[in-house]
VEXDREN-2710 file (C-alpha; in Angstrom, 1 decimal):
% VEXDREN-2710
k/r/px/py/pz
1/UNK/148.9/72.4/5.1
2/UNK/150.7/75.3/4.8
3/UNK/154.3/73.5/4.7
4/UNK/152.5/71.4/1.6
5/UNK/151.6/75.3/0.1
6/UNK/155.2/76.1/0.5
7/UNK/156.4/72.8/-1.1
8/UNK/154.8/73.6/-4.0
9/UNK/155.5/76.2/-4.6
10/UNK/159.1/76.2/-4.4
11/UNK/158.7/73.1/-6.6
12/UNK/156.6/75.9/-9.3
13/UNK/159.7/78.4/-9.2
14/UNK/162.5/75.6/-9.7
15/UNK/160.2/74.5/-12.9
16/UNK/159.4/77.7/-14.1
17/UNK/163.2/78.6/-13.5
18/UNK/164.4/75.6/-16.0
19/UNK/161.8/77.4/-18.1
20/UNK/162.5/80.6/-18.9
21/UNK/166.3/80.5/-18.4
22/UNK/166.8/77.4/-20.5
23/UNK/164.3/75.3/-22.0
24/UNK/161.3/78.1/-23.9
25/UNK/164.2/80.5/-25.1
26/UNK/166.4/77.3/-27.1
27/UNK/163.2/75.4/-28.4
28/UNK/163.6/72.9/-26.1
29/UNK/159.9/70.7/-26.0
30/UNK/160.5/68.2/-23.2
31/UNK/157.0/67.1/-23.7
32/UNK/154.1/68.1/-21.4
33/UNK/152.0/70.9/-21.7
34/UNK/155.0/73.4/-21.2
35/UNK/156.2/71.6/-24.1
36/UNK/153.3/72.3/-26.7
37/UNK/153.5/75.8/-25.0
38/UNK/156.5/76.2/-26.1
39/UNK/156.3/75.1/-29.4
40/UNK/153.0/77.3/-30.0
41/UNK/155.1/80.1/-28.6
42/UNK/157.6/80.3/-31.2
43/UNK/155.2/80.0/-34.1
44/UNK/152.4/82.5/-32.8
45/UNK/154.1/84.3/-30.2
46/UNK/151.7/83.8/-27.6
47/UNK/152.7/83.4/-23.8
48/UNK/154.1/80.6/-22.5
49/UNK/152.6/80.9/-19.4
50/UNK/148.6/81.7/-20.7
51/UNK/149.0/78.9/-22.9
52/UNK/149.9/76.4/-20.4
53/UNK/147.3/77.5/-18.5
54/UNK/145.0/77.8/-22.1
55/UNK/145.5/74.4/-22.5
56/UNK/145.3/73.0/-18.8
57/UNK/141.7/74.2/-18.1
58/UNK/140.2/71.9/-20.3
59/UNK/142.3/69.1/-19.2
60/UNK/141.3/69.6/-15.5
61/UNK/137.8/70.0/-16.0
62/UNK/137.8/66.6/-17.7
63/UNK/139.7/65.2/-15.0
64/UNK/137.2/66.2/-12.5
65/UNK/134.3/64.5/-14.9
66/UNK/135.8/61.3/-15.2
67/UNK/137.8/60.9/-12.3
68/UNK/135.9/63.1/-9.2
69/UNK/137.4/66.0/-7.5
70/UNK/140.2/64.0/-5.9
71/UNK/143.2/66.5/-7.2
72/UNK/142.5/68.9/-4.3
73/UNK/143.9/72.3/-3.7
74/UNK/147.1/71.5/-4.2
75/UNK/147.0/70.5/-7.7
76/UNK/144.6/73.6/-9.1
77/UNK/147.2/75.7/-7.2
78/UNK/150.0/74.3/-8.5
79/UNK/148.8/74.0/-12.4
80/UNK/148.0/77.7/-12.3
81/UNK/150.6/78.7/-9.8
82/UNK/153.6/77.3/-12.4
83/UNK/151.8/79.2/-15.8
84/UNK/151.3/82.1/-13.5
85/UNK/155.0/82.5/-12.5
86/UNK/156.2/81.9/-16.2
87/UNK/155.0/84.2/-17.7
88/UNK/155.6/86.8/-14.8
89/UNK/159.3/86.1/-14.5
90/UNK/160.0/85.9/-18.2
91/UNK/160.6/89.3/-18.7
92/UNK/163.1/89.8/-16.0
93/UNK/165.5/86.5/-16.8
94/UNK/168.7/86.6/-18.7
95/UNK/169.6/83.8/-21.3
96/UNK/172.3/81.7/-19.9
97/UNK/172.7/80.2/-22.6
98/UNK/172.3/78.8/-26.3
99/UNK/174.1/75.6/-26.3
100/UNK/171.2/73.4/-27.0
101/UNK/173.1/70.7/-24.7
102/UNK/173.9/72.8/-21.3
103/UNK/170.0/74.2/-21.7
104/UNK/168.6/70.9/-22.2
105/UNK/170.6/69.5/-18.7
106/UNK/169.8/72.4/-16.8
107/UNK/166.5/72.6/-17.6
108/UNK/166.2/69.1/-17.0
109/UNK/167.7/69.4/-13.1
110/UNK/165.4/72.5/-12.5
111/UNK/162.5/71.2/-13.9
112/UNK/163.5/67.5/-12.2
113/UNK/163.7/69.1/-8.7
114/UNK/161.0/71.2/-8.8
115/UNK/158.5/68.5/-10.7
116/UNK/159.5/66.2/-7.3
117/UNK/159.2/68.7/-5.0
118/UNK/155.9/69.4/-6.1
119/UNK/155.1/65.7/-6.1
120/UNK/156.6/64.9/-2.9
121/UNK/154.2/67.5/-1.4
122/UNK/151.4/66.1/-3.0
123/UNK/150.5/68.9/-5.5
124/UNK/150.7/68.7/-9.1
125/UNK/150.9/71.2/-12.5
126/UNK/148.8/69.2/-14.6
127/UNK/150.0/68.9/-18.2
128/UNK/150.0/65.5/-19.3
129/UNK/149.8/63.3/-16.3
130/UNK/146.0/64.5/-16.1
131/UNK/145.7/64.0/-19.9
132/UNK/147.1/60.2/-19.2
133/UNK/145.0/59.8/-16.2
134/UNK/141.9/60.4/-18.6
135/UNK/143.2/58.6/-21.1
136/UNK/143.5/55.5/-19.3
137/UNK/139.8/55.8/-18.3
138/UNK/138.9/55.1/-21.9
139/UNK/141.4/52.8/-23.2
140/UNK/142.6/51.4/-19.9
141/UNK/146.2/51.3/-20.9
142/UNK/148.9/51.6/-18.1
143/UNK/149.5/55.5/-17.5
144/UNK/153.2/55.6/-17.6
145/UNK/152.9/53.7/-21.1
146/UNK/150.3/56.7/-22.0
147/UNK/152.4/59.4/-20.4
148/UNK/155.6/58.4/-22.6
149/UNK/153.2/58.0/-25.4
150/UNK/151.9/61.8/-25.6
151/UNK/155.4/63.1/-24.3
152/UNK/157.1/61.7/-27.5
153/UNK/154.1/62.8/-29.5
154/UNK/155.0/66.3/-28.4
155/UNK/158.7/65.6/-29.1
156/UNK/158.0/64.6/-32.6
157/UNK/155.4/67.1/-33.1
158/UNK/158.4/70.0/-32.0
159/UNK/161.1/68.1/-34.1
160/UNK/158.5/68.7/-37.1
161/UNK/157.3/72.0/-35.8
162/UNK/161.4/73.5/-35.7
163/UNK/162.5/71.2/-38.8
164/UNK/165.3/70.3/-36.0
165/UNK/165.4/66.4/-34.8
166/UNK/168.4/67.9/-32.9
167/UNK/166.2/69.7/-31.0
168/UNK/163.7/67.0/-30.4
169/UNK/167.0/64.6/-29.1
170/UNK/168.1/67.1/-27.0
171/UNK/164.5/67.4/-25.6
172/UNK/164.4/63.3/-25.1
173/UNK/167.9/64.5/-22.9
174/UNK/165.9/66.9/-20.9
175/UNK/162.9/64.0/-20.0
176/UNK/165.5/61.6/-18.6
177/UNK/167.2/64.5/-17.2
178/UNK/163.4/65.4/-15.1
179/UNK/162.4/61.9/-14.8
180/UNK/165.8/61.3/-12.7
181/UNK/165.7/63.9/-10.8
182/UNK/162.2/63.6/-9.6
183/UNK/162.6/60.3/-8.6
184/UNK/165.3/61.0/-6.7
185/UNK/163.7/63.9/-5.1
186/UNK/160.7/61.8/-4.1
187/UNK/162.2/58.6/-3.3
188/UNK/165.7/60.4/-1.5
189/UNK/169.1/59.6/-2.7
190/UNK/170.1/55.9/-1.2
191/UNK/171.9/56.5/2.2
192/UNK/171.0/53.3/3.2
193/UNK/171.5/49.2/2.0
194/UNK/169.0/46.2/2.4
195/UNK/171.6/42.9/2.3
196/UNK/169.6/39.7/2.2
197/UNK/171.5/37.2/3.5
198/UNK/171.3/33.5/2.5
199/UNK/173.3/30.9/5.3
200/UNK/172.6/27.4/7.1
201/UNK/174.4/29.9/10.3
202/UNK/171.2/32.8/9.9
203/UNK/171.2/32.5/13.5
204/UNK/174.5/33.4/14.4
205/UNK/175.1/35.7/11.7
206/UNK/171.2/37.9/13.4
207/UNK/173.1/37.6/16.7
208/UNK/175.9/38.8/15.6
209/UNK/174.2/41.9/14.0
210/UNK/172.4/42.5/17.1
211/UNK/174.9/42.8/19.4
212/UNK/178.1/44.1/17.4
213/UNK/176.0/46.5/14.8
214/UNK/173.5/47.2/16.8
215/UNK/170.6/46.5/14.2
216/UNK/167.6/44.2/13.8
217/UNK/167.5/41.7/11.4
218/UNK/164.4/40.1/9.9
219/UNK/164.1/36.1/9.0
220/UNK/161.8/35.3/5.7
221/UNK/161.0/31.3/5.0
222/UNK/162.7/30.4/2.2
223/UNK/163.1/27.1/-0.4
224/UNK/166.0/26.7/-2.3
225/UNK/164.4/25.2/-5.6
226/UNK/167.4/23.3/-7.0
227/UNK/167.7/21.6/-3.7
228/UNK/164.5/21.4/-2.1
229/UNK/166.0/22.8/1.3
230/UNK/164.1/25.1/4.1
231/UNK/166.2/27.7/4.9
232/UNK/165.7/31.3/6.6
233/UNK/166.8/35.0/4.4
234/UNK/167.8/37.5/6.5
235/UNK/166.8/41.0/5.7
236/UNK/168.8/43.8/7.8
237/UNK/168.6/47.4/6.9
238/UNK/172.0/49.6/7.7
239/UNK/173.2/52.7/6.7
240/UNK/176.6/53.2/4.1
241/UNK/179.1/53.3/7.0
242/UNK/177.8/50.2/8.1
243/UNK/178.4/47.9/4.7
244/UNK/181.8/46.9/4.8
245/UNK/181.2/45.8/9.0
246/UNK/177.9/43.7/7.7
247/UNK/180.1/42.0/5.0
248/UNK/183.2/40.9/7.2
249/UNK/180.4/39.7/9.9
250/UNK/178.8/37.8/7.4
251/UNK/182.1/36.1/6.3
252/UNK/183.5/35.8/9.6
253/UNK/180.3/33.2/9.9
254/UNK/179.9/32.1/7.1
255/UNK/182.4/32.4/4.1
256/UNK/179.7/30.2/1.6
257/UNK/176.8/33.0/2.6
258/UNK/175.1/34.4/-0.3
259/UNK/174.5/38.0/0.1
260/UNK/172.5/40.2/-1.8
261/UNK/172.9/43.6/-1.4
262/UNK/170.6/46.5/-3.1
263/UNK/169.9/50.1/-2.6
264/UNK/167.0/51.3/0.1
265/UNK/166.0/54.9/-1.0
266/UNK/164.0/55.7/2.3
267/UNK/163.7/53.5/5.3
268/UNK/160.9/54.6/8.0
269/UNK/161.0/53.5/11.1
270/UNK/163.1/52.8/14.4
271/UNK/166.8/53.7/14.1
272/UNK/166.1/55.2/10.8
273/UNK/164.1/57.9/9.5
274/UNK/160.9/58.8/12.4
275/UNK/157.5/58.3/10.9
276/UNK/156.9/62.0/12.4
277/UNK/159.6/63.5/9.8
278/UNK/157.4/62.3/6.9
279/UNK/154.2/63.2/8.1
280/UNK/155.6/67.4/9.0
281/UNK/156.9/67.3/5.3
END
């Protein structure tokens, strides 16, 4: 529990970071909550921080209506945690910068990491993925369509709100920017390959994996529709130093193979990551 706690809230500093250094002080509404905070800051003035927080209540207490108290802990202490912190470091934070396009990156990467960070330890800051959640208890539309939905309502809403559509592009830089980066936070950058290999000689190719790499290798029934034939898909699972060895096995055996090879962004399990890792996060 108290690793989680710590999670999230380095996770609220990075995103209150890309914040106040970048994204609130060069109009930047990346959508979200912290987005409409930050347009209603720059016409009234008003905290970005308090507003966030202004207009979370609301949305949390709905949440718990229609969908149970099943956000924890975590995610009340990360939602008031992050509009908290924002308002508190605000003050004391320099303005790196006022190019619309190096704010809009870096407030994308901080926000990105800190957004999957606090996802990864199974907290949240509310904002708009509560907003969707309820949302889709009404309409039951598919909650990423209903999170890009509100987002770009936000982005529109700022472009009208600044009469800048520059602005709202370079906030549409900053989502993809986030989006990225959390998914890469929470999934982990791809140290690893699946190859699934298609051969008459699956046997000797799975020996040869076992006993000159060192791996296992997995046979799935397969059909070959064009031609009607049975024949056995080998999964293995190796690591990048490992690619080039799998490929000149596999043509050593069998130069017609067909190999498919596609990135693994976390693999749990024997010779790879130990369950125990994930579960001490």
């Amino acid at each position: 529990m108290l690793s989680e706690i710590l999670g999230v809230s380095l996770g609220v500093l990075l995103v209150a970071l890309g914040l106040d250094l970048f994204l609130v002080p060069n109009k930047i509404a990346a959508g979200g909550v912290s987005g409409l905070a930050t347009v209603i800051y720059h016409l009234t003035g008003a905290p970005v921080g308090m507003t966030m927080l202004a207009l979370n209540v609301p949305l949390f207490l709905l949440a718990v209506y229609r969908l149970g108290l099943r956000f924890g802990f975590r995610s009340l202490y990360g939602t008031v945690s992050l509009s908290l912190v924002v308002d508190a470091l605000a003050p004391f934070l320099p303005v790196p910068t006022h190019d619309p396009l190096l704010a809009s990156i870096y407030g994308g990467v901080l926000s990105g990491l800190g957004l999957g960070l606090v996802f990864r330890y199974r907290g949240t800051t509310g904002g708009t993925d509560l907003a969707a959640a309820v949302l889709r208890t009404y309409t039951g539309a598919n909650v990423g369509q209903l999170l890009f939905l509100v987002d770009g309502a936000i982005v529109l809403a700022a472009g009208f709100s600044f009469r800048s559509w520059e602005l709202a592009m370079y906030a549409l830089i900053t989502i993809f920017v986030t989006s990225w980066l959390i998914d890469q936070v929470q999934e982990g950058i791809s140290y690893t390959k699946a190859f699934f290999i298609i051969s008459p000689r699956a046997e000797a190719i799975a020996r040869a994996v076992l006993l000159e790499l060192n791996r296992g290798a997995t046979a799935i029934k397969g059909r070959g529709m064009y031609t009607g034939e049975e024949r056995e898909v080998l999964l293995v699972v190796v690591n990048r130093a490992e690619v080039t060895r799998l490929k000149d096995l596999v043509y050593r055996e069998d130069p017609r193979a067909f190999v498919i090879l596609a990135d693994v962004h976390e693999v749990l399990g024997e010779g790879f990551k130990d369950w125990r890792e994930y579960y001490r996060r």
